[in-house]
N, C-alpha and C positions, 0 to 999 in steps of 0.2 A: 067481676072478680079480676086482680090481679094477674093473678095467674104464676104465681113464682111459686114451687111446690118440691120438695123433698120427697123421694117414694122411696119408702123403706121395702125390703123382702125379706118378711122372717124365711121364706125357707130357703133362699139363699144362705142365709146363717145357719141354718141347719145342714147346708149341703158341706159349708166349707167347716162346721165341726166334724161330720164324717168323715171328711177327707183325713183333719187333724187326726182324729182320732185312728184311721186307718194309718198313718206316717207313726203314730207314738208304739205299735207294736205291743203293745201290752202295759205298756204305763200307762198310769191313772194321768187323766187329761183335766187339767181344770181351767175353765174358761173364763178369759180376764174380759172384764164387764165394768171396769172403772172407765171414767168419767163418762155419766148415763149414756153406758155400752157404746164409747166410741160415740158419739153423738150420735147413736140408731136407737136410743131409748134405755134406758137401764132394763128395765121391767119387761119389756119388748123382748129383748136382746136374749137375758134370760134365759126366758119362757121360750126359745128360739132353741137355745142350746141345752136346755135341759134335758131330753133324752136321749141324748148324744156322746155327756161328758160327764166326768166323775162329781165335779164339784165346781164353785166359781170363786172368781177373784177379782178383788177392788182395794183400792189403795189403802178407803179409810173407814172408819167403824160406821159412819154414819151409813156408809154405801151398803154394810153387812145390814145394817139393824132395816132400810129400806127393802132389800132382799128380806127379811125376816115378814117385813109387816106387807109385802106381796104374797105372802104363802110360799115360798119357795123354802124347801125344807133341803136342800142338799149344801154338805160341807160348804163351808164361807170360809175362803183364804183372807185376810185383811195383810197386804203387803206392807202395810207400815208400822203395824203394831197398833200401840195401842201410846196415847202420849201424859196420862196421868190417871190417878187410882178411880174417877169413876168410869173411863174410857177401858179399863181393863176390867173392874166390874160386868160392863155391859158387855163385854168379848163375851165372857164369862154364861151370863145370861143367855147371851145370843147364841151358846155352843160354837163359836166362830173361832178358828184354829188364826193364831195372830205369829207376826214373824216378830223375832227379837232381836234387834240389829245391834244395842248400845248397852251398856253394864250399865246405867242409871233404869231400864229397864228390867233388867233382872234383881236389881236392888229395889224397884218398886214392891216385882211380885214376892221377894221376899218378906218384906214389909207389912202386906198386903194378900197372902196366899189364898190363890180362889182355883178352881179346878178350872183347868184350859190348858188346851193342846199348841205347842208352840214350835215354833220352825228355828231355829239356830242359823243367825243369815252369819256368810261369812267372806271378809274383803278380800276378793282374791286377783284384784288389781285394777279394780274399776276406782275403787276411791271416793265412793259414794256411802252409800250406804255399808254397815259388814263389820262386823270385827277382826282382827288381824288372827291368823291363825291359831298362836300359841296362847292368846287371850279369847278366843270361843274355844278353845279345850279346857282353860279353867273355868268361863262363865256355865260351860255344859256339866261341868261338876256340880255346880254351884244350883241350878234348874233342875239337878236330879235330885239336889235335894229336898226342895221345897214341897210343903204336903199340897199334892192335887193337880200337880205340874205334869202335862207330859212331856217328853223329849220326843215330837214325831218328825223330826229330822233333820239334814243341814241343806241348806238356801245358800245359793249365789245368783249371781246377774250378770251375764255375757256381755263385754264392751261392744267388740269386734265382729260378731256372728254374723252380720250383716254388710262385713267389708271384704271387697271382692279379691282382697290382698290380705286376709287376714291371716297372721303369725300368731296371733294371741291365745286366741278361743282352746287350745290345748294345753296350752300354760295353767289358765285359769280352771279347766276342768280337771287338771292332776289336781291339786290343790286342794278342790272341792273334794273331790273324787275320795281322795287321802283322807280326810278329816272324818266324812263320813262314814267310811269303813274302818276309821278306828274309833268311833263313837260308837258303832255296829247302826248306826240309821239309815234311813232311805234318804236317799237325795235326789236332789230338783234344781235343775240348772236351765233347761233348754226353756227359750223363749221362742215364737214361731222362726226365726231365722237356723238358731243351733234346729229345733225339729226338724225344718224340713232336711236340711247342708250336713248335720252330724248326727248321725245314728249313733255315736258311742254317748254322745250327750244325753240321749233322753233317760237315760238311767229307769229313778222308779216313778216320777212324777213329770208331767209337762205340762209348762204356762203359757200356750198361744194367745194370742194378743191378734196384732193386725193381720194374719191370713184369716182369720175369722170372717175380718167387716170387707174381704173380697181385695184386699190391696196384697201385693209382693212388698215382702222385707227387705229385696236385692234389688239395686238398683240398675241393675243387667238382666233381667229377667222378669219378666213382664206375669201379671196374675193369670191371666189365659192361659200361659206356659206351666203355669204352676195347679192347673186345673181349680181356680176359686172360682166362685160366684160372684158376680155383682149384686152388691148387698143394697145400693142405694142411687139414685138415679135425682138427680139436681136438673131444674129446668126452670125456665120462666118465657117468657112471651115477649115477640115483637111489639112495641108499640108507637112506632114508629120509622118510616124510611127515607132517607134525604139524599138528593143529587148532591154529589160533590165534583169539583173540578181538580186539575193538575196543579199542584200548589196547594190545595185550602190543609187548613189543618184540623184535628180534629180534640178536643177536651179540653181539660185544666192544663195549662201550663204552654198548651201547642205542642205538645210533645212527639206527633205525631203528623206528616205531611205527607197526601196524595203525591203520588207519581206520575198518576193518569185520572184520566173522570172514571168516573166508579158512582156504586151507591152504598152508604153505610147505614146501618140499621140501629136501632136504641133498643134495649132488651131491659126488661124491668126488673133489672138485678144489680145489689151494688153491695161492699161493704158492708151497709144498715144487716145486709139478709145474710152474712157471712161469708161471699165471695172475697178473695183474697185482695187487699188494696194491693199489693204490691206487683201485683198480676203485670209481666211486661207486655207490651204489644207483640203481637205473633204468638202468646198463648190459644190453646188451641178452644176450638165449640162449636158445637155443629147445630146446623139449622134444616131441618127437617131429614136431619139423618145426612144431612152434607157437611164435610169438615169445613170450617175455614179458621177465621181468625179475630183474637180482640185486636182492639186498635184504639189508641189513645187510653188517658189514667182511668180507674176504675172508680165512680162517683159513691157517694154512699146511698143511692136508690137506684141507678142504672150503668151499664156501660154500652160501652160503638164496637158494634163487627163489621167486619168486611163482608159485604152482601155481593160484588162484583161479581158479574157471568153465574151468580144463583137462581136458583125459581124460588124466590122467597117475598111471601104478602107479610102484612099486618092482621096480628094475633098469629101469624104460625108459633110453634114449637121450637126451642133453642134450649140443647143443651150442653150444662156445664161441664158436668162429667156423669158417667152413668156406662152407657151400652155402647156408645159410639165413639166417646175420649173418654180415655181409662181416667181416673182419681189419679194415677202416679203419674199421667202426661202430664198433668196439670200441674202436679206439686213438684216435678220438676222445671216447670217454667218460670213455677213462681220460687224456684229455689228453695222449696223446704221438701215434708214428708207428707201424707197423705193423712197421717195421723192428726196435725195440724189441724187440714181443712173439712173433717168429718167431723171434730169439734167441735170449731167455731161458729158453726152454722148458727143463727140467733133464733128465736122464737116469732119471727117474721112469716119465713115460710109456710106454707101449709101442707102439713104432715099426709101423706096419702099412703095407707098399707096393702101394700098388695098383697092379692090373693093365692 
């Protein structure tokens, strides 16, 4: 066997919705599970956080109606709505409470009136998704009156929650906040960053996301600080060890050149398996539990570490991130988020669930 392998921990997902759910203070927590749970599994993921949280959330119907045909009976958020009359249909069907961000949506369900509980999203400076204020207080007139429609409350989305200078995230909660309470509904704002950083944000609902899958939403503060679990644990195997000299370089391009004799190892990970191409040299991974370093471009079956001054054979253990280099060391080296590289992971690896 290869030996390139993803280990999932459901009960690390269970530890870090306790936590959530101990930070929400009494809002109903619903656990965001789009794109197949962070790449930990949909179903997996789930059934991880099911006794833990009020309800779940995924972006698109198809993700409720899969949630449906695993037995999972607990409220279904569909953060996108719904994008035409048989996709609101099957909301419908599904009992799945859908968000409604756009007036051609609430023209649909006019159109179209089927019983379903709907969230009233509102743009309160993000510029995404939302309707502008004074246009979701006429579309909420508009949704109370259609026969079978609930009005179960007003939705926004935090820009800034997550930025270590942030000015915004109070702006955006009056807004919300406002609208709300003159709708008389419950609202729902906090995504894991406002939960953990604003307690006035969590109102009556919270949408955690990445403190679930064991990553920090701040980039100055590290998941261990924040008491999560590591949910997921990326490794693959030496398969190779080669002397190198002062000079030689190393990969595609040469991009890379010894300073001293060293020995660099080949690990049977690349791209193909979802390791990040763009990964620079000096990204970090450890080998048998010893930090060091990539070195040279990241192939689409393998990349080169720095093996120098290690106890390291052929077939040890090397991992990418997990227990010993956190997910956010990594996705800071490669200059993105953590959310990224728990994704992309392909269907290469072999899946191992831990106990």
């Amino acid at each position: 066997m290869r030996g390139t392998f993803l280990e999932i921990r459901p009960r690390a997902l269970t530890d870090n919705a306790r936590r959530a759910r101990a930070l929400a203070n009494g809002a109903r927590v619903f656990a965001m599970v789009k794109a197949n749970g962070y790449g930990h599994g949909l179903g997996l993921a789930a059934r991880a956080f099911a006794n833990a949280v009020d309800g779940l959330g995924v972006a698109v119907i198809e993700e409720a109606q899969a949630l449906r045909h695993l037995g999972l009976a607990h409220p279904v958020l569909v953060a996108e709505g719904f994008f035409d009359a048989d996709e609101l249909a099957l909301a419908s069907r599904l009992h799945a409470e859908v968000v409604v961000h756009s007036p051609w949506q609430v023209d649909l369900l006019a159109a179209r009136p089927a019983p379903l509980g709907v969230w009233l999203k509102v743009n309160t400076g993000m510029n995404r998704l939302g309707m502008a204020p004074d246009l979701a207080r006429a579309q909420a007139a508009r949704l109370r009156a259609i026969p079978g429609v609930r009005l179960l409350g007003v939705m926004s989305h935090f820009a800034c929650a997550d930025a270590e200078d942030d000015t915004f995230t109070d702006h955006q909660l009056a807004i919300a906040d406002t609208l709300a309470k003159e709708l008389n509904v419950p609202l729902s704002a906090a995504n894991s960053a406002a939960l953990i950083r604003y307690p006035e944000a969590r109102a009556r609902r919270v949408r955690p996301g990445i403190m679930l899958y064991g990553s920090s939403p701040f980039p100055w503060r590290s998941a261990a600080d924040l008491q999560l679990a590591v949910t997921q644990r990326f490794s693959a195997r030496l398969i190779a060890i080669n002397p190198i000299q002062a000079g030689d370089t190393v990969g595609y391009g040469a991009t890379w050149r010894a300073d001293a004799p060293g020995r660099i190892g080949v690990v049977a990970v690349g791209y193909g398996d979802g390791y990040p191409r763009h990964a620079p040299s000096g990204t970090p991974v450890a080998v048998n539990g010893q930090r060091t370093r990539l070195v040279g471009r990241v192939s689409m079956d393998m990349i080169t570490v720095d093996l120098t001054g290690l106890d390291a054979r052929v077939g040890d253990s090397v991992e990418l991130w997990g227990d010993t280099v956190a997910v956010d060391e990594v996705a800071a080296a490669c200059g993105t988020i953590s959310y990224e590289l728990f994704c992309q992971i392909t269907g290469r690896p072999v899946r191992v669930i831990a106990e």
